[in-house]
C-alpha angles and dihedrals in degrees: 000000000000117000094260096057089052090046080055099047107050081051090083109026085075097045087059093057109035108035083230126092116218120248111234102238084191135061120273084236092066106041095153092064099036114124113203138210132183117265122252085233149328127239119229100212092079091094103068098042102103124013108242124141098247086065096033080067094049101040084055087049091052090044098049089045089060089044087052095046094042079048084058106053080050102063106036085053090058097049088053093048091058101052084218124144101230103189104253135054103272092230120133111183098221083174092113093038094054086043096058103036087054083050092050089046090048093050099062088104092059119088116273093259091080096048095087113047079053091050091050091047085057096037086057096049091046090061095047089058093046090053089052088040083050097053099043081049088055094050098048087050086052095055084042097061090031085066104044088051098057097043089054084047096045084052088046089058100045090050090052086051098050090037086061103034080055088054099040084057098050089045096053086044088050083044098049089039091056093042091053090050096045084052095048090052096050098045095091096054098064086233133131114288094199119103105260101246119248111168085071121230128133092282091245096129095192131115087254093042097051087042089063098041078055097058096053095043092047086051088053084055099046100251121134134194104299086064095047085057103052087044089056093052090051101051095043085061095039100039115344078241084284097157091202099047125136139200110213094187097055104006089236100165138207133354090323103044093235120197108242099002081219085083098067084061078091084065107043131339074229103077106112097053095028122072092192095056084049085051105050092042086052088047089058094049095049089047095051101039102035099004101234141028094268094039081067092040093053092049084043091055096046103042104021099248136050 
């Protein structure tokens, strides 16, 4: 290697280093004997004194690094700004990108021809800084969407809720309307005002009483105690076995909380006065959607409802 080519050498290579370029303290015409010290400091500018390729590069490098870190204090702003967990810290390391772009600045008072392998160095870590950028974007845009899904679901909810409490309450008024005139219409006859039962029982409406009604139809189905229990404890969460109870918020009716109470017409036109019928039409309901009694209790304790 001749001396030159070492001169040069060492030229970048502290450059590279040290984000500064040395000053020649010697002539170029005696570079054997040149001493060299790093220059105070480097302007910029150089870049964009002449238009050659190799600054044209550069120039484009400088100018997409202050794009990716402008991108970053974008985002991270708009992350702040939404108060929405985003599934990932919303952290993007710009340290190699800073580093290269202040070595591709420093080394505007080398010749042009090291001007490229500098520029890629920056245009690379740009690119690493805009993917990051990218996947912190398409977080933010999911919780975005997550949110705006559950707050459409949440209205949806609350709409079917109000929708059948307003119909729970039109049927019981219906119900009550068509009792009082059944019982005006039987006042003259000096018979019984009371609905006939036709869901069956012992006509003891009690919780006790229901209880018992319970036990004998969950024998005729083949269940045993185990299921008796679980159905106790269901029905004390859901009811307390109060054939008449009522739920104001959702209009859910009767020992089963059936929504609307209307449904447990299919089992009896007595459902409303009859706890067996109540029972038998909730029995029905247990066996078709969870099986058994403790199948329903097990969903109950894990979600609330059954």
């Amino acid at each position: 290697m001749t001396t030159v080519g070492a001169l040069v050498l060492g030229v970048v290579a502290a450059s590279a280093l040290t984000g500064t370029a040395p000053s020649a303290t010697a002539s170029p015409a005696d570079l054997s004997t040149a001493t060299f010290s790093l220059a105070s400091s480097i302007t910029p500018t150089v870049l964009a004194a002449s238009p050659g390729p190799e600054k044209t590069e550069a120039r484009a490098a400088e100018t997409a690094a202050s794009s990716s870190i402008q991108a970053v204090a974008t985002v991270q702003s708009d992350i702040a700004a939404s108060g929405l967990d985003i599934g990932q810290p919303a952290t993007v390391d710009t340290t190699a990108l800073q580093q290269a772009a202040e070595r591709l600045q420093a080394a505007s008072v080398l010749p042009e021809t090291f001007l490229p392998a500098l520029s890629h160095d920056v245009s690379a870590a740009s690119a690493a800084v805009d993917q990051r950028v990218a996947e912190l974007r398409g977080g933010l845009d999911a919780a975005v969407a997550k949110k705006a899904e559950e707050e459409a679901a949440e209205k949806a909810r609350q709409e079917a809720e109000a929708a059948a409490a307003a119909k729970a309450a039109a049927d019981k008024a219906a119900a009550e309307k068509q009792a009082s005139s059944s019982s005006s219409s039987n006042s003259g006859g000096g018979g019984s005002s009371a609905p006939i039962p036709t869901g069956g029982g012992s006509g003891d409406n009690s919780p006790a009483g229901a209880q018992a009604a319970a036990r004998d139809m969950l024998a005729s189905r083949g269940w045993g105690d185990d299921q008796m229990s679980c159905l106790v404890s269901l029905w004390n969460k859901e009811s307390g076995w109060n054939y008449k109870a009522y739920n104001s918020g959702s209009g859910a009716y009767g020992i089963p909380q059936a929504l609307p109470g209307s449904k447990m017409s299919s089992a009896g036109a007595d459902w409303q006065t009859n706890a067996a019928t109540q029972v038998s039409w909730g029995l029905g309901y247990i066996s078709g959607r969870y099986g058994t009694p403790c199948g329903a209790w097990g969903h109950s304790q894990s979600t609330g409802w059954y």
